[in-house]
C-alpha positions, 0 to 999 in steps of 0.5 A, a space after each residue: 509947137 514951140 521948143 518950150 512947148 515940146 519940153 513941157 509936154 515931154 516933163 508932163 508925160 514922164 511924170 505922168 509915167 512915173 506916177 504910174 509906176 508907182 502905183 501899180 509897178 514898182 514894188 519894194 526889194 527884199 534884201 537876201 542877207 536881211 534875218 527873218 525869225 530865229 530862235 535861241 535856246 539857252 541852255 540846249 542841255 539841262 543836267 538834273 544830276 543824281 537826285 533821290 527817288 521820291 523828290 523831284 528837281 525842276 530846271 529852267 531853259 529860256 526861248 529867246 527870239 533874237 531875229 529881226 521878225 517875230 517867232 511863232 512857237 509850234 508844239 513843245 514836245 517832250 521825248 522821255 522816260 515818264 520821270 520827266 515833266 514839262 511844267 510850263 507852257 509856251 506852245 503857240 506862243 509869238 515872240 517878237 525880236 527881243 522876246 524870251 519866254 522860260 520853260 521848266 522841265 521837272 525830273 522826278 527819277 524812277 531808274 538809276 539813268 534816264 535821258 531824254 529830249 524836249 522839241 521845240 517847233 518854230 517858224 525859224 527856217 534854219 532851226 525848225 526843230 530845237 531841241 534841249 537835251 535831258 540828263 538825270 540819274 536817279 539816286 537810289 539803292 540797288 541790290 546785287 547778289 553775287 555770285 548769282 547763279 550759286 553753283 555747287 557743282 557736284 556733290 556726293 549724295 549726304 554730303 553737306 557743303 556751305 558756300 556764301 553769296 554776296 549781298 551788294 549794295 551796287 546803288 547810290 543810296 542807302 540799303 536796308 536789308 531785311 530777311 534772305 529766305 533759302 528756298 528750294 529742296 537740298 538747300 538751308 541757310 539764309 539770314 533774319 536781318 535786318 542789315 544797313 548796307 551804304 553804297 559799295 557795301 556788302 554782306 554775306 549770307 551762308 548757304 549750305 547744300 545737302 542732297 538726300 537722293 541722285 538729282 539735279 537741284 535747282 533753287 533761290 535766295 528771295 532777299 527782301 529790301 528797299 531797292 526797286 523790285 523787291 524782293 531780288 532772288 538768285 539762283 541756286 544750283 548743285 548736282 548729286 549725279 555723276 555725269 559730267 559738267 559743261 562750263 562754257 563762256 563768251 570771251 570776250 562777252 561784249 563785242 563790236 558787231 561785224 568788225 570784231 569776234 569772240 570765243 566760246 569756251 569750253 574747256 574748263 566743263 570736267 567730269 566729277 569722277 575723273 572722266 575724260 570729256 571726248 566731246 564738246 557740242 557747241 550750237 547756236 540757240 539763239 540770235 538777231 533775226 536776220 543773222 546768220 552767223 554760225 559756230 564752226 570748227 571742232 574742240 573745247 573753244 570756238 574761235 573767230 565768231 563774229 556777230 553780223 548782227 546787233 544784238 544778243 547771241 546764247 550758245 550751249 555746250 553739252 559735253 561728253 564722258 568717255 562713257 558715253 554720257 553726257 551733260 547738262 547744256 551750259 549756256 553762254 551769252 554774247 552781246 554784239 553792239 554797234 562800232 560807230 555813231 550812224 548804223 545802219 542794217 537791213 535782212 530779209 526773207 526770201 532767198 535768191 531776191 537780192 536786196 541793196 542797202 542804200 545811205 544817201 548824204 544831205 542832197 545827193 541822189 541815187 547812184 551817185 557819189 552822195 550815195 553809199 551802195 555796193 557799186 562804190 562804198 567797200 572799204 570807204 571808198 568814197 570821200 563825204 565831210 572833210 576832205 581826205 578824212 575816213 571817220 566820216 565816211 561811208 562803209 558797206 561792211 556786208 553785201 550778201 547777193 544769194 542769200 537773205 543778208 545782211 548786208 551793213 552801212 555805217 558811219 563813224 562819226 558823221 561830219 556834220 548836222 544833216 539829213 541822211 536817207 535809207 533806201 533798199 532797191 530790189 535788185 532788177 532781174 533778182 526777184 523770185 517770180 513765184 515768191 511774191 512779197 519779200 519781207 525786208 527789214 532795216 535797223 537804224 542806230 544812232 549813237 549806240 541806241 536803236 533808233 528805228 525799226 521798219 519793215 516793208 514788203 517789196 516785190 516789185 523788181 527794180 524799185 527804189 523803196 524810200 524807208 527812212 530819214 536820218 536827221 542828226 542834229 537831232 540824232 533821230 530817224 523817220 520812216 518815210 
C-alpha cells in the first residue's frame, strides 16, 4: 500500500473514531463555580410597628429568583402568634432567573408584643429555608393596680383605717374606667366611675379596713374597663390577730441561671405588739423540675443562692415570736433566666446513672474538639468561631457524676449560622442494672426563649442518644 494510501486509511479511522466519540462518549463538562437556583428575599424583616387593636396592617416582602436556574418554591409557612396572617399565596410557585413574586403578611394584634416568623422552602442549596422575621405590638390599653396586693398589716380589732391603690393606666391606648367595686368582709370603698385615663395616667381609689372580730382578712378590688381581660382585681389583705408578720423578698428577683445568685430577705418580717422575732424559717417550695438547688445557712436573709436551673423559684418564711407563735408564710419569687444566646441543660431521674451533656459544632464528631463534653469543655476550654475569641466558645458550666444533674452547656454568642447538635451519653459502667429506663430531659434556649423540650428514656449503658439539632440562622432546634 502506498504511502498516501496508509494516510488516507489512518484519517478515515481517526474520523470514524471521532464520531463515535461523540455519539456515545463524550459528554458535556459542568463548570464548578457555575450558580444554580437562589433565592432573595427582600425585606428579610417586616416591622408593623404598634398598631390599635381592631385594625389591621398588611406588609409586602418579594421573592426574587436572582440564579442562573429557575427556583421552585416549596411550602411558605407561617410560625406566629394568631394575630398574624399570610394574605397571598406563592406556594409551589417556579420563578425563572430574573422572576420575583410579592407575599403580603397581615398583623391584626391581640397583645401588647407579638414576633413571629414566615418559612420559605425552595430548591436553592445554600438557603433551603428562608425566613423573614415578624414584629408588631399591639396598641392598646393595659390596667395595673398598684400596690397589688394591699396589705394593711395588722390592725386593732374596731379600728378603721384607709389607704389608696393606684389605677394605672401602664398600655399605650386610651383607658376608660368604669366602677371599682370593694369585695370581701372587713373591707368598704371603691369608686362609681367612669374615669378617662391616657397612657402613664393614674387614679386613686380610697379603700378603708375595718376588722370586727380576731381574723385574718383576705379580699379585691374588681375594676371594670376597656382593657384586655376585664375586669382586673387586686388583692386586699390585712390582720386583727396578734401574731407576727413575715416579710420576705428575692433580692435581686430576676437573675441569670448558674452565673449569678440572689438573697431571700427577711429581716423586715416584725411582730405587731413589739416581740422579738427568734426565728426565720426559710424553705424551698417550689422550682425548675430537675433543680436542686436549696436554701442554706441560718438568720433573717439567705445569701449565695444560685438557681441551677431556668425558671421560677417561690421560697416561704414563717417567722417565730419569742412567745413561741408564729407567722403566716410569706412567699417570694425569684425568676432565674438564661445568660447567653444558645443554652442548653439537661436532668434526669435515676440516681448513680450518669448522664453526659454533649454540643457538637457544624461538622464535627463525638469526642473531639468540635464536641463540648466533660472530657474538655470546663471553663471554655475549647477554641470554636474566631480564633482566640471566648463569646463563641463552648462552656460545660455543670457536670453532676452521682446525682440526677444538672448538668449545663452554652454559648455566648454563637460566631456563625449553622447547625449544632445535642446528644446525651449514658456513661459506660454508670447505669443502675436494677432501675431500667432513666427519664432524661434536655431544655433548649435560644436567645432567651425556650425553644425545645424533649424527654427520652434511655437504659442502654454507653449509648450515644441523637436529641436535637440546632440551626441558628433560623434560630430554631429539632428533635431527632
Amino acid at each position: 500500500m502506498s504511502r498516501a494510501a496508509v494516510q488516507t486509511s489512518l484519517l478515515l479511522t481517526l474520523v470514524a473514531g471521532l464520531a463515535a466519540c461523540q455519539d456515545y462518549d463524550i459528554k458535556e463538562i459542568a463548570d464548578p463555580n457555575a450558580a444554580g437556583p437562589e433565592i432573595e428575599v427582600s425585606p428579610d424583616q417586616l416591622n408593623f410597628g404598634a398598631v390599635r387593636v381592631g385594625e389591621r396592617v398588611e406588609l409586602p416582602f418579594t421573592i426574587r429568583s436572582v440564579g442562573s436556574a429557575a427556583l421552585e418554591l416549596g411550602a411558605l409557612t407561617l410560625r406566629a402568634p394568631g394575630a398574624y396572617s399570610l394574605l397571598s399565596e406563592a406556594d409551589g410557585a417556579l420563578l425563572n432567573p430574573g422572576e420575583e413574586t410579592t407575599v403580603v403578611v397581615g398583623y391584626a394584634p391581640t397583645a401588647t408584643a407579638e414576633s413571629g416568623e414566615v418559612h420559605i422552602e425552595s430548591n436553592d442549596p445554600s438557603n433551603p429555608d428562608a425566613v423573614v422575621w415578624l414584629d408588631g405590638a399591639g396598641q392598646l390599653p393595659l390596667l395595673q393596680i398598684d400596690p397589688n396586693p394591699l396589705d394593711f398589716a395588722y390592725r386593732e380589732t374596731g379600728s378603721s383605717t384607709t389607704l389608696p391603690v393606684s389605677l394605672i393606666n401602664a398600655g399605650s391606648d386610651t383607658l376608660h374606667v368604669g366602677a371599682a367595686t370593694i369585695v370581701g368582709e372587713g373591707f368598704s370603698g371603691g369608686m362609681l366611675g367612669p374615669v378617662t385615663l391616657e397612657p402613664g395616667e393614674s387614679v386613686d381609689v380610697d379603700v378603708t379596713f375595718n376588722p370586727l372580730i380576731d381574723a385574718l382578712y383576705t379580699g379585691e378590688i374588681w375594676v371594670e374597663s376597656d382593657a384586655p381581660a376585664s375586669p382586673t382585681r387586686g388583692a386586699l389583705t390585712g390582720t386583727s390577730l396578734q401574731r407576727p408578720m413575715a416579710i420576705c423578698e428575692a433580692d435581686p428577683d430576676e437573675i441569670y441561671a448558674v452565673y449569678e445568685s440572689t438573697t431571700w430577705v427577711g429581716h423586715d418580717s416584725y411582730d405587731p405588739g413589739g416581740l422579738r422575732i427568734v426565728d426565720y424559717e426559710w424553705a424551698l417550695v417550689s422550682a425548675p423540675t430537675g433543680s436542686t438547688a436549696a436554701i442554706r445557712g441560718s438568720g433573717a436573709d439567705r445569701p449565695d443562692f444560685v438557681p441551677d436551673l431556668v425558671g421560677e423559684y417561690v421560697a416561704e418564711l414563717v417567722v417565730t415570736n419569742e412567745n413561741g407563735e408564729s407567722s403566716l408564710p410569706c412567699l417570694a419569687t425569684l425568676t432565674a433566666v438564661p445568660s447567653t444566646d444558645l443554652w442548653v441543660e439537661m436532668y434526669w431521674t435515676v440516681n448513680n446513672d450518669d448522664m453526659d451533656l454533649h454540643l457538637i459544632n457544624s461538622g464535627g464528631a463525638l469526642t473531639s474538639d468540635d464536641d463540648c463534653f466533660y472530657g474538655n469543655c470546663a471553663g471554655r476550654s475549647l477554641d470554636w468561631g474566631v480564633s482566640g475569641a471566648s463569646e463563641d466558645d463552648p462552656s460545660l458550666d455543670i457536670d453532676d457524676i452521682p446525682g440526677t444533674g444538672p448538668e449545663n452547656i452554652n454559648i455566648f454568642r454563637p460566631p456563625e449560622d449553622g447547625f449544632y447538635t445535642v446528644y446525651v451519653h449514658d456513661y459506660t459502667g454508670s447505669t443502675p442494672d436494677y432501675r431500667g429506663d432513666n427519664e432524661v430531659t434536655v431544655n433548649i434556649y435560644i436567645a432567651g426563649e425556650l425553644e425545645l423540650t424533649d424527654t427520652r428514656y434511655i437504659s442502654g449503658d454507653g449509648d450515644y442518644v441523637p436529641i436535637a439539632n440546632i440551626d441558628w440562622a433560623s434560630r430554631s432546634a429539632f428533635p431527632l
